[in-house]
gemmi code that builds the backbone of each chain (N, CA, C; Angstrom):
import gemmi

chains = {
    "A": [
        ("UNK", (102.901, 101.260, 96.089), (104.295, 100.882, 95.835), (104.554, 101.061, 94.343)),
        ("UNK", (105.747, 101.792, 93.738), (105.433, 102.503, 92.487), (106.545, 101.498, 91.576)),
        ("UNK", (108.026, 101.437, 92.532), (109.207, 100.701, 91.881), (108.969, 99.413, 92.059)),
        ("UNK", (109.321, 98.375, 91.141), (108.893, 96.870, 91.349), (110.253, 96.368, 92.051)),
        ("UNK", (109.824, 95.614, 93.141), (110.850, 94.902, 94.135), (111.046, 93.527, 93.403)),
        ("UNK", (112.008, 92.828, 93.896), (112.449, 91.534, 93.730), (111.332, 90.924, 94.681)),
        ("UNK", (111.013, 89.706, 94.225), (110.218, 88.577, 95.162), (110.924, 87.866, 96.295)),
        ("UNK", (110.224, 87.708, 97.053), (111.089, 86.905, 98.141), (110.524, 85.413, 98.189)),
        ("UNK", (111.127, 84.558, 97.869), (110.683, 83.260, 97.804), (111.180, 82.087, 98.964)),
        ("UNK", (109.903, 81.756, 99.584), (110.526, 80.641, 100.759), (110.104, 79.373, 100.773)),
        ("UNK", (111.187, 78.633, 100.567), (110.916, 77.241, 100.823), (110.782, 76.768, 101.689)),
        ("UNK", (109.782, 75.936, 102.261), (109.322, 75.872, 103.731), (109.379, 74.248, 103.842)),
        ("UNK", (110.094, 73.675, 104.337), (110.622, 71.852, 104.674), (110.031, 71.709, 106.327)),
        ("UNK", (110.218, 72.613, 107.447), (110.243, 72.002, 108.544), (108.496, 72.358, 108.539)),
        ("UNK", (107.974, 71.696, 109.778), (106.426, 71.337, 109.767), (106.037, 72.223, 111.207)),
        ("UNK", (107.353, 72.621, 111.705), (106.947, 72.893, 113.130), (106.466, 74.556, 113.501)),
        ("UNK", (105.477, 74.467, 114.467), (104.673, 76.112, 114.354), (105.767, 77.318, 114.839)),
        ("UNK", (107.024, 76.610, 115.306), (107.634, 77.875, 115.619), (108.475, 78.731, 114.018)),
        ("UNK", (108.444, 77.562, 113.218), (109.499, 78.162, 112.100), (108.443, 78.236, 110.963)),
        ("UNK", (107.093, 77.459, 110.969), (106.379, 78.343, 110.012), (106.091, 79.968, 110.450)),
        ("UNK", (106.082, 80.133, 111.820), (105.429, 81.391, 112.029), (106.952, 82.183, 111.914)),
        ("UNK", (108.322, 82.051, 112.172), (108.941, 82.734, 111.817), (109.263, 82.787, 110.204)),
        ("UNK", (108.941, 82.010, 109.209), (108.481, 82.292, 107.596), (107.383, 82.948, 107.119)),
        ("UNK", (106.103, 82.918, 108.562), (105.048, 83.715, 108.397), (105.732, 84.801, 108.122)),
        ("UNK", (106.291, 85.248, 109.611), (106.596, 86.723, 109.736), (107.298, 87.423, 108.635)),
        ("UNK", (108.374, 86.491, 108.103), (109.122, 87.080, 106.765), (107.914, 87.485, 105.782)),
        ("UNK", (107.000, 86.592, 105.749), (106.209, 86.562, 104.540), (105.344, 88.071, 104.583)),
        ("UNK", (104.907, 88.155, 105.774), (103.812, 89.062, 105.764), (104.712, 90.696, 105.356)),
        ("UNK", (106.144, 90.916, 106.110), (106.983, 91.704, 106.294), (107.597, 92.333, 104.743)),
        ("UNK", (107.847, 91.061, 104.085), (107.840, 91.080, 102.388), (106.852, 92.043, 101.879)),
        ("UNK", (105.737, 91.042, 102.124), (104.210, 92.053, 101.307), (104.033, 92.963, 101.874)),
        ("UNK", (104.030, 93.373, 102.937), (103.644, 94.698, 103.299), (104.910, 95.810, 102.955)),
        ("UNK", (106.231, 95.548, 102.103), (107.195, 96.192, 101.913), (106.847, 96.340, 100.160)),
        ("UNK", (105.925, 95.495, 99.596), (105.512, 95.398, 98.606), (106.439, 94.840, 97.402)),
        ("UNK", (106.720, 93.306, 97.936), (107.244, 92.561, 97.284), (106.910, 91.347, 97.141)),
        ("UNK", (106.217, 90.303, 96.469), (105.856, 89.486, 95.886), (106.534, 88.530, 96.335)),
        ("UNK", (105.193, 87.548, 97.279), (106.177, 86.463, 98.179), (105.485, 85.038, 97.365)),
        ("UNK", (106.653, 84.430, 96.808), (106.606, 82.792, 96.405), (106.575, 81.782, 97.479)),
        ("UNK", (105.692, 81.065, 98.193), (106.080, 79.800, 98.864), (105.708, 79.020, 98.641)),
        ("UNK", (106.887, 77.684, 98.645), (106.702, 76.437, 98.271), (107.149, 75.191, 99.721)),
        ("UNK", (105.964, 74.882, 99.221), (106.108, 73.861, 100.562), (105.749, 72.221, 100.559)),
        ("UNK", (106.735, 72.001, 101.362), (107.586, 70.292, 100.803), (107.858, 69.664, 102.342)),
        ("UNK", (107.769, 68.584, 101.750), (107.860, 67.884, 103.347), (107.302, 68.251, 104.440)),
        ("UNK", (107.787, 68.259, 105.851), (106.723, 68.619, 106.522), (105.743, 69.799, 106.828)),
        ("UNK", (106.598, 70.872, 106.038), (105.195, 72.028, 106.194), (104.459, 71.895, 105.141)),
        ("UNK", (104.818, 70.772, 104.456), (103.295, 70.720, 103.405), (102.235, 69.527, 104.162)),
        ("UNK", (102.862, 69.251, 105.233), (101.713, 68.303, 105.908), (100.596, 69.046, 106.822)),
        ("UNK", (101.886, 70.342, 107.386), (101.048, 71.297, 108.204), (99.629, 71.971, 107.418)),
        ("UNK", (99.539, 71.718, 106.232), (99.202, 73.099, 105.314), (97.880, 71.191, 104.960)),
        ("UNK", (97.426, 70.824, 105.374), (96.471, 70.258, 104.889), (94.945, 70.308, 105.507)),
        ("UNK", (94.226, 70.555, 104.987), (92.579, 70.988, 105.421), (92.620, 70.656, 106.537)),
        ("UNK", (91.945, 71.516, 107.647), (91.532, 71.203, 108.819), (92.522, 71.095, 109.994)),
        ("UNK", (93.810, 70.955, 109.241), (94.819, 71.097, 110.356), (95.943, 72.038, 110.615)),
        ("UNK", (95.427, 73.188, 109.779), (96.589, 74.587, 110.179), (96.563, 74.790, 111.194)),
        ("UNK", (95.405, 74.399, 112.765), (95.987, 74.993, 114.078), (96.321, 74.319, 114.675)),
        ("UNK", (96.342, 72.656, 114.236), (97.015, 71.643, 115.178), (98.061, 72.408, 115.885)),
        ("UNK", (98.744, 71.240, 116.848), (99.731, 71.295, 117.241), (100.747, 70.737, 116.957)),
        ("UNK", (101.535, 71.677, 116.030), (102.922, 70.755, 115.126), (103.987, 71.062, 115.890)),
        ("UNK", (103.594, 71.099, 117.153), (105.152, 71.423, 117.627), (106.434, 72.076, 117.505)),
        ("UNK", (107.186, 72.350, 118.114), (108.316, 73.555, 118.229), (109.258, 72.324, 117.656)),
        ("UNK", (110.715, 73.151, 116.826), (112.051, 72.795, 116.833), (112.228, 72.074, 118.106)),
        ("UNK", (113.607, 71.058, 117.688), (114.079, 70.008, 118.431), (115.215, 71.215, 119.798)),
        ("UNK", (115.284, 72.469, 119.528), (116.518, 72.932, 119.750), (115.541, 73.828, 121.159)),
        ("UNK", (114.559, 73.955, 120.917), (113.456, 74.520, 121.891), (113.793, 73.654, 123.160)),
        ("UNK", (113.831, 74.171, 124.220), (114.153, 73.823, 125.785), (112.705, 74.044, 126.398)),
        ("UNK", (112.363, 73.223, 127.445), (111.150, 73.702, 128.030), (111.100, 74.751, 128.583)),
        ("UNK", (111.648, 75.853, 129.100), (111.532, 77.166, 129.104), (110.978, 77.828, 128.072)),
        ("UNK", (111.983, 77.733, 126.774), (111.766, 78.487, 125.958), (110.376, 77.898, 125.276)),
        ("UNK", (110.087, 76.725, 125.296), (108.921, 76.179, 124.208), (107.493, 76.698, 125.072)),
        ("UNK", (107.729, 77.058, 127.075), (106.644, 77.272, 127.574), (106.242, 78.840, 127.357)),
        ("UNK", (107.297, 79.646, 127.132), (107.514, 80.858, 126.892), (106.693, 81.380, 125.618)),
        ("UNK", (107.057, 80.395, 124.574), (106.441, 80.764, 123.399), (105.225, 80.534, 123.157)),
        ("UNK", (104.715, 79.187, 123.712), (103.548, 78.562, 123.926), (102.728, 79.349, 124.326)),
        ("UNK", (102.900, 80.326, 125.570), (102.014, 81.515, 126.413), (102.309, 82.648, 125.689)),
        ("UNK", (102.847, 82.818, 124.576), (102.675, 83.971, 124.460), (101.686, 84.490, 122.778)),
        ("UNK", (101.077, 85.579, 123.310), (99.895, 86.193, 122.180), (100.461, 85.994, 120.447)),
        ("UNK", (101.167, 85.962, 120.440), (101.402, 85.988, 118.986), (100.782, 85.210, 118.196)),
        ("UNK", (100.325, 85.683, 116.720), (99.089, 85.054, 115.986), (99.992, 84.189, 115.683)),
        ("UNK", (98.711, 83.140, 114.976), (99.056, 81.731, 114.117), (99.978, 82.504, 112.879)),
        ("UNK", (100.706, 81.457, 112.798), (101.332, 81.707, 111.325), (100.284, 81.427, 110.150)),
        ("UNK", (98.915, 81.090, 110.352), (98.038, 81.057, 108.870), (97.446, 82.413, 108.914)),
        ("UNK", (97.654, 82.716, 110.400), (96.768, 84.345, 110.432), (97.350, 85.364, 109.310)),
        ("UNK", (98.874, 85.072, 110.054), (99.734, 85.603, 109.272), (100.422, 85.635, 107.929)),
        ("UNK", (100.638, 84.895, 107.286), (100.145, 84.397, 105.612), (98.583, 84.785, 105.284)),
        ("UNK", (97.912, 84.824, 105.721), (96.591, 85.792, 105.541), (96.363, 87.378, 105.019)),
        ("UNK", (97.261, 87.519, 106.568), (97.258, 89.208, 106.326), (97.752, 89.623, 105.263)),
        ("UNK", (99.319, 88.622, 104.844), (100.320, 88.649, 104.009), (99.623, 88.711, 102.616)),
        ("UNK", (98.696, 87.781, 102.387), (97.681, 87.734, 101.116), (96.973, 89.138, 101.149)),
        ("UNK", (96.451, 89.244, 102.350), (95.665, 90.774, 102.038), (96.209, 92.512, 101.532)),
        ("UNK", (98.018, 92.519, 102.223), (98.231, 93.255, 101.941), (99.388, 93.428, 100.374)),
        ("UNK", (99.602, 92.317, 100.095), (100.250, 92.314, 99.150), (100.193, 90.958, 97.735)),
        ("UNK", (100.606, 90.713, 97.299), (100.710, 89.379, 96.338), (101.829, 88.029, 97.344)),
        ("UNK", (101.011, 87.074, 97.652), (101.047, 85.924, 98.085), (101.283, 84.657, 97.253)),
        ("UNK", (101.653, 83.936, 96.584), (101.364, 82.780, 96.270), (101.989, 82.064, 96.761)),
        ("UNK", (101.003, 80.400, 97.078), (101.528, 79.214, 98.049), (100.919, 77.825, 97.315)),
        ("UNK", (102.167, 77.562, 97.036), (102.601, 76.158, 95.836), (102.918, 74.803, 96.862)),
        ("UNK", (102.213, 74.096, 96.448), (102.557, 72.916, 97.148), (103.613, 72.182, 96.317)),
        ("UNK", (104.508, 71.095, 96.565), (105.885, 70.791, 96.004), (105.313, 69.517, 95.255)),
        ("UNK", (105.309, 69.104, 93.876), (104.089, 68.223, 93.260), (105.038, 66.697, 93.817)),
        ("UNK", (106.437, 66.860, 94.273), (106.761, 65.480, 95.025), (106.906, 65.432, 96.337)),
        ("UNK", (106.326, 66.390, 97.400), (106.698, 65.988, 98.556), (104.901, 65.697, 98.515)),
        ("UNK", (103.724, 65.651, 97.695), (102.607, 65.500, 97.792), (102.431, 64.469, 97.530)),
        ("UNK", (103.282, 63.513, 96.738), (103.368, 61.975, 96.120), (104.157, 61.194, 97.347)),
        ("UNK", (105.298, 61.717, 98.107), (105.946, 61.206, 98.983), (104.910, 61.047, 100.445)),
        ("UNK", (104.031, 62.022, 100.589), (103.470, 61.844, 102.104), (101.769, 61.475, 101.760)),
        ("UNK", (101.758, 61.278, 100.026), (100.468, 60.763, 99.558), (98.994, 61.570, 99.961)),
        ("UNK", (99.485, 63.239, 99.524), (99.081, 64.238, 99.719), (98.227, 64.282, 98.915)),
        ("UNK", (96.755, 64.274, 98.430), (96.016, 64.748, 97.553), (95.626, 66.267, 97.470)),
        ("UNK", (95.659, 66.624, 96.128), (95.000, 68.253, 96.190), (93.610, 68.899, 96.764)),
        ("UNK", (92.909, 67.688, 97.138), (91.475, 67.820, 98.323), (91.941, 67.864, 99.594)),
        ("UNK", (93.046, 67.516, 99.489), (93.440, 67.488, 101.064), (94.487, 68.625, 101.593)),
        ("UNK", (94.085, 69.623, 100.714), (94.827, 70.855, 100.920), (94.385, 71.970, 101.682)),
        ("UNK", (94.366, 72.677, 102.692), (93.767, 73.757, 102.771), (93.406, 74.953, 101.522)),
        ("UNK", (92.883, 75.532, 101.791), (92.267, 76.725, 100.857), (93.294, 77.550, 100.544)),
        ("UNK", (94.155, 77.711, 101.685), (95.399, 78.607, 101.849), (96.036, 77.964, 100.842)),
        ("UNK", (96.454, 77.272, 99.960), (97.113, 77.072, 99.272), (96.690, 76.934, 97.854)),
        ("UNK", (97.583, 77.520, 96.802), (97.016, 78.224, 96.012), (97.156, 76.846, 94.764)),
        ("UNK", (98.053, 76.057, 94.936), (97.546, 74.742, 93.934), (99.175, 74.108, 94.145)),
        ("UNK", (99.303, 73.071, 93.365), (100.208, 72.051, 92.914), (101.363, 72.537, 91.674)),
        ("UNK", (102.893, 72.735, 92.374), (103.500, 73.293, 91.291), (105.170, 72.181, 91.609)),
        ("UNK", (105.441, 72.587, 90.248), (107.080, 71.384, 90.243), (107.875, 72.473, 90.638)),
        ("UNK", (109.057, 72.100, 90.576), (110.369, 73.097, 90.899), (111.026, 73.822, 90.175)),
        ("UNK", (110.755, 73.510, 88.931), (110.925, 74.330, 88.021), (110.450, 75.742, 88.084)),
        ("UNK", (108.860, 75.245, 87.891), (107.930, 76.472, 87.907), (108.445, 77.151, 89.237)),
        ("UNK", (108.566, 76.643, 90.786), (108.800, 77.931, 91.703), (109.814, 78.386, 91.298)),
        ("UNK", (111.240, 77.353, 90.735), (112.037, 77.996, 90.309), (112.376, 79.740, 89.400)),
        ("UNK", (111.481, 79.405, 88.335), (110.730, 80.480, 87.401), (110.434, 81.810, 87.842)),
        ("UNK", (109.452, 81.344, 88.941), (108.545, 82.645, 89.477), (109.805, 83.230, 90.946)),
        ("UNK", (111.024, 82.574, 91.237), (112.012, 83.035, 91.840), (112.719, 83.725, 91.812)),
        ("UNK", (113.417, 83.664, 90.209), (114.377, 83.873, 89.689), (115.360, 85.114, 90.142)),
        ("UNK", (114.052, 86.000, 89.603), (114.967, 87.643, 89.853), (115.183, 88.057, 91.264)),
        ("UNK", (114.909, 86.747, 92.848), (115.142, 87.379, 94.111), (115.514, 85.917, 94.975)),
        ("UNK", (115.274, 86.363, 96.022), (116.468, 85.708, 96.624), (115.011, 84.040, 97.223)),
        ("UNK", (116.075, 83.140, 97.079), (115.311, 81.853, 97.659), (115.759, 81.396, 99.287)),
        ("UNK", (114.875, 81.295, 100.887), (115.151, 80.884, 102.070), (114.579, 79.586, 101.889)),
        ("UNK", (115.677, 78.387, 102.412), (115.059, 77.456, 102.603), (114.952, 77.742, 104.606)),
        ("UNK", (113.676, 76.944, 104.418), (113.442, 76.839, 106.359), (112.665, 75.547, 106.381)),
    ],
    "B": [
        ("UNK", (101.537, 116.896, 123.712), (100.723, 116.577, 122.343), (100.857, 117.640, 121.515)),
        ("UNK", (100.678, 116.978, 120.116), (101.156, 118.197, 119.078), (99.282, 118.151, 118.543)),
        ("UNK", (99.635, 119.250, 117.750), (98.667, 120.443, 117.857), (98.098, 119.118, 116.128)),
        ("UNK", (98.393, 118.481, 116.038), (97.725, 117.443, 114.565), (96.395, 117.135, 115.022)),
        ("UNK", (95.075, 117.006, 114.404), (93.941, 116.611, 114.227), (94.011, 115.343, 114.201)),
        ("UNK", (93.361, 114.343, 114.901), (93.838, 113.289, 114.965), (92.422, 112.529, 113.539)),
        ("UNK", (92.461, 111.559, 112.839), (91.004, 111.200, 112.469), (90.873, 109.977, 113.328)),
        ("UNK", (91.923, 108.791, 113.912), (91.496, 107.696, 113.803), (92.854, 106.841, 115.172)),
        ("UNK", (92.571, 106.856, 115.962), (93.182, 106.280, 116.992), (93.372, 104.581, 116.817)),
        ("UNK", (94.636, 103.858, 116.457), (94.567, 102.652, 116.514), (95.738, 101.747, 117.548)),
        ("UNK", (94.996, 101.656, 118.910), (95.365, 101.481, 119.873), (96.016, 99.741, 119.560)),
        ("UNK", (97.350, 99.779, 119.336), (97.536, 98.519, 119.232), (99.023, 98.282, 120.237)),
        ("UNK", (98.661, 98.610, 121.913), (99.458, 98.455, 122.637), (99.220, 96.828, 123.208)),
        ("UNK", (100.381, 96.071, 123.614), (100.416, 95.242, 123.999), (100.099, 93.693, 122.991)),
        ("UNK", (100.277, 94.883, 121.377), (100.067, 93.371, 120.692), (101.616, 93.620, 119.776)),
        ("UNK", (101.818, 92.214, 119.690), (103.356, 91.719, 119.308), (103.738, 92.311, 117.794)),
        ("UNK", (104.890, 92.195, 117.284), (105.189, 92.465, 115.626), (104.580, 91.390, 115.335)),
        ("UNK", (103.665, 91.681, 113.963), (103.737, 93.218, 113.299), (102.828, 93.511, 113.169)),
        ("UNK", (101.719, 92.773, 114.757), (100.129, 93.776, 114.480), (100.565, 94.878, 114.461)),
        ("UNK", (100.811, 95.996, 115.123), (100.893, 97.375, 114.794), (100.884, 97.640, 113.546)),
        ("UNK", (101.999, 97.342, 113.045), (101.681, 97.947, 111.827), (101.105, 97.354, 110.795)),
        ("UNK", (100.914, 95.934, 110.939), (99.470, 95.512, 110.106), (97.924, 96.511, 110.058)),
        ("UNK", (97.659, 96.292, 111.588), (96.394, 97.359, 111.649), (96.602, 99.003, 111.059)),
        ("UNK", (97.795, 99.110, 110.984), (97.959, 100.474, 110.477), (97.461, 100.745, 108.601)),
        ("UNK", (98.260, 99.750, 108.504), (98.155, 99.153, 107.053), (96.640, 99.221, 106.723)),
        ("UNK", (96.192, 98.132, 107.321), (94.615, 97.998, 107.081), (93.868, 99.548, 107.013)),
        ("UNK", (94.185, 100.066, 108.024), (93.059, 101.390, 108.573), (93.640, 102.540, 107.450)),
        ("UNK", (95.067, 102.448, 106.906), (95.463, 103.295, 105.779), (94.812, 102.879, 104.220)),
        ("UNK", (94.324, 101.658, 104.372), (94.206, 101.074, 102.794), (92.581, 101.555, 103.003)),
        ("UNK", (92.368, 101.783, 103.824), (90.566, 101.982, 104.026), (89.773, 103.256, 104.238)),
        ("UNK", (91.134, 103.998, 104.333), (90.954, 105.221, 104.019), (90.585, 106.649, 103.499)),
        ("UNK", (90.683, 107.661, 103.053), (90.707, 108.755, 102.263), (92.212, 109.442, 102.279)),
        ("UNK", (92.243, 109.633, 101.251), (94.047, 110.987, 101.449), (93.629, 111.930, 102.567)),
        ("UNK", (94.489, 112.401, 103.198), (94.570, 113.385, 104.109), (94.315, 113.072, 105.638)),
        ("UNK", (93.858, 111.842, 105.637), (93.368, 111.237, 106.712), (94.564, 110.822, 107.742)),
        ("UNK", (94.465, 111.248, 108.850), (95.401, 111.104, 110.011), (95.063, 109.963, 110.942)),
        ("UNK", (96.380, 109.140, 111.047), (96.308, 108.455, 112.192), (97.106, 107.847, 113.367)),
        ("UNK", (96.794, 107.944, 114.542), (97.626, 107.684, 115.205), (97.932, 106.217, 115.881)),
        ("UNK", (99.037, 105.516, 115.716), (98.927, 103.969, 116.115), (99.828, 104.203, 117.803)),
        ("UNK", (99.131, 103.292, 118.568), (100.234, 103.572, 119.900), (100.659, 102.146, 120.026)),
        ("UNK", (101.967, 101.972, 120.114), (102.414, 100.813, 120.386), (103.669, 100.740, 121.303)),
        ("UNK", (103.340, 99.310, 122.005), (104.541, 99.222, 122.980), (105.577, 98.194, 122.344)),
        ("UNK", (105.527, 97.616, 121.229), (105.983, 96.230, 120.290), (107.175, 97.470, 119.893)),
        ("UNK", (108.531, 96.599, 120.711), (109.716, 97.403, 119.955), (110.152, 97.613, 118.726)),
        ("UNK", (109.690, 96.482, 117.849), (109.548, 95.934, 116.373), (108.945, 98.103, 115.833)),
        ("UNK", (108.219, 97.938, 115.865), (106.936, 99.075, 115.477), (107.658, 100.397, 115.119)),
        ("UNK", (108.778, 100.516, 116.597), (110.005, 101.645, 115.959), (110.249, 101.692, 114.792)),
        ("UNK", (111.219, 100.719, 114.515), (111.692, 100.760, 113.105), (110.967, 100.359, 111.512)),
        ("UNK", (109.921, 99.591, 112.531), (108.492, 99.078, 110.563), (107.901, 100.515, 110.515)),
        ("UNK", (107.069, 100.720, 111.685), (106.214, 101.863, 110.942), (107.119, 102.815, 109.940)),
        ("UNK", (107.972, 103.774, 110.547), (108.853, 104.399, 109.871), (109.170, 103.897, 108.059)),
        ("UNK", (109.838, 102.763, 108.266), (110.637, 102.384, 107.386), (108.782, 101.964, 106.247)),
        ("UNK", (107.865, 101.527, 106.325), (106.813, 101.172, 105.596), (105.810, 102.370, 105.424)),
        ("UNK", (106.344, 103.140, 106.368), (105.533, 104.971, 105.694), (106.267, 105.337, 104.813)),
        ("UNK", (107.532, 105.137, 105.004), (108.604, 105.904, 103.655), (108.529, 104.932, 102.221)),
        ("UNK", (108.422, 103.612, 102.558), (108.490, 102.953, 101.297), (107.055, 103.164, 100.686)),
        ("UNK", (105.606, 103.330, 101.376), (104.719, 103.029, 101.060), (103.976, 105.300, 100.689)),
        ("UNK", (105.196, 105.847, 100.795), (105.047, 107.481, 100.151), (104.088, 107.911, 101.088)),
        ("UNK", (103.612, 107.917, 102.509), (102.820, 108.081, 103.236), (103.600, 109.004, 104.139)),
        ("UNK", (102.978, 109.874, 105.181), (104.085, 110.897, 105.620), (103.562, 110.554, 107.032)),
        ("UNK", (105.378, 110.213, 107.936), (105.273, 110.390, 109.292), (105.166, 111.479, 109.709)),
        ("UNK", (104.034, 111.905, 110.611), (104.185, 113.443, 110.785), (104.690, 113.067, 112.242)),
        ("UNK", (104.727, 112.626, 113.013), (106.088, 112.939, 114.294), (105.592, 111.260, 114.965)),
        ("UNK", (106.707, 110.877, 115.904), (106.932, 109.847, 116.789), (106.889, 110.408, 118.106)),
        ("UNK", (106.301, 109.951, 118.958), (106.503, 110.562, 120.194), (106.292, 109.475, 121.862)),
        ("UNK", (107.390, 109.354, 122.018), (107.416, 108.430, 123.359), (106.920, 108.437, 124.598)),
        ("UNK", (105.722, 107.298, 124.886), (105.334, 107.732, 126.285), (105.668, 106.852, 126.869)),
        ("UNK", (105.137, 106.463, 128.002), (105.209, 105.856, 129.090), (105.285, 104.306, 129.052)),
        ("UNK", (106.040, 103.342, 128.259), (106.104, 101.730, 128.097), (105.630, 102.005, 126.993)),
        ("UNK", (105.526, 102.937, 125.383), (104.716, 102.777, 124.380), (105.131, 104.004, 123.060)),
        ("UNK", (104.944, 104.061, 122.514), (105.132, 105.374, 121.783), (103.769, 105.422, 120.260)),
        ("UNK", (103.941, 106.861, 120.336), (103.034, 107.279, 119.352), (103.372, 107.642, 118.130)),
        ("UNK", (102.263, 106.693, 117.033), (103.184, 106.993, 115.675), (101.788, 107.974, 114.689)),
        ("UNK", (102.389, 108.860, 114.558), (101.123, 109.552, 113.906), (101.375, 109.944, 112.363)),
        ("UNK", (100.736, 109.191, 111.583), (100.822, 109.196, 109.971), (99.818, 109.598, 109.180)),
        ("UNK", (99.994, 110.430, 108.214), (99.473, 110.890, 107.352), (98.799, 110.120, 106.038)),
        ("UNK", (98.080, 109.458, 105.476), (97.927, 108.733, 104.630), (98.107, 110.510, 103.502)),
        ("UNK", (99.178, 109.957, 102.341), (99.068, 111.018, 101.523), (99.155, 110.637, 99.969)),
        ("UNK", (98.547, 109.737, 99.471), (98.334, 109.058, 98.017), (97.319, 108.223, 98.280)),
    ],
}
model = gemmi.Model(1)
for chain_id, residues in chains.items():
    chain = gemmi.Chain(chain_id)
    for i, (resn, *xyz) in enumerate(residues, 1):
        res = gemmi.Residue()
        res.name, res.seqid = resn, gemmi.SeqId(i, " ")
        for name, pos in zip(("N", "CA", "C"), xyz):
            atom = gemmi.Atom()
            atom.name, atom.element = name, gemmi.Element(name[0])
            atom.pos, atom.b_iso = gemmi.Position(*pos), 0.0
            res.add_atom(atom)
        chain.add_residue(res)
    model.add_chain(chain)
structure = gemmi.Structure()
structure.add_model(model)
structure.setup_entities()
């Protein structure tokens, strides 16, 4: 990738596996277009994102019907950590935990998965945002 | 079938966006220049990524070709 892209930066609030994996998908879709993905994560997907429990079961959106939640449930599609994975492999990744939604749910930085790349304020994601566009989900 | 040398078959039918073209990705970054490959996918997604991530990524589609529930994407790694 020769021209430098804008970053795509996502703020990730909900905890549930259907809308991290649709922020996965943005994420991985970004880097592999070769653009530099920021995520910051606060509230409940920073609970998802703690050691040992990226494959729990965090459950689908409130808006999911049992059709649709059995539908999705059966179907092959990777984890959204698979996918933020790949996203790391094929392009520049970074994943900021929100330094107050870690004080609010009494989050320690041991209690982080690996996947996450450290403890940052809003400023700083702010910073590393700037020149592209910010999704909250 | 077109008359291309194939090097590297990456059968990624029946898996969802955006394995296809993840594994494509992978098997292109692991590569040599000149190296051909063909991804088959039935993931409707795959139409429009492969294409659109060979052109951004300067790599050459050498043809698309539709079969039966699937189509064939055959790319050139060329940088």
């Amino acid at each position: 990738m020769d021209e430098q892209e804008k970053p795509l930066s996502l703020v990730l609030f909900s905890g549930t596996d259907d809308k991290l994996t649709a922020a996965a998908v943005l994420a991985v879709g970004a880097a592999a277009m070769g653009r530099t993905v920021n995520v910051f994560l606060q509230y409940y997907a920073l609970d998802a994102f703690r050691a040992g429990r990226l494959c729990a079961d965090h459950g689908l959106a409130p808006e999911a019907t049992v059709e649709q939640a059995s539908s999705i449930r059966g179907h092959a599609a990777q984890h959204w950590s698979d996918l933020l994975r790949q996203a790391r492999d094929v392009g520049e990744v970074d994943i900021r935990a929100c330094a107050l939604s870690m004080d609010l749910l009494g989050i320690g930085k041991d209690d982080l998965d690996p996947l996450v790349d450290g403890v940052e304020g809003v400023a700083a994601f702010m910073a590393a945002s700037s020149e592209g566009q910010v999704l909250f989900i | 079938m077109s008359t291309v040398q194939i090097d590297e078959t990456i059968d990624a039918r029946g898996m969802p966006c955006p394995g296809p073209l993840m594994n494509l990705i992978g098997a292109i970054r692991r590569s040599q220049v000149g190296q051909v490959f063909e991804v088959l996918s039935s993931d409707e997604g795959s139409k429009t990524d492969i294409p659109a991530w060979v052109a951004k990524a300067k790599h050459e589609l050498v043809e698309v070709v539709p079969d039966d529930g699937f189509a064939r994407f055959v790319v050139r790694k060329a940088r």
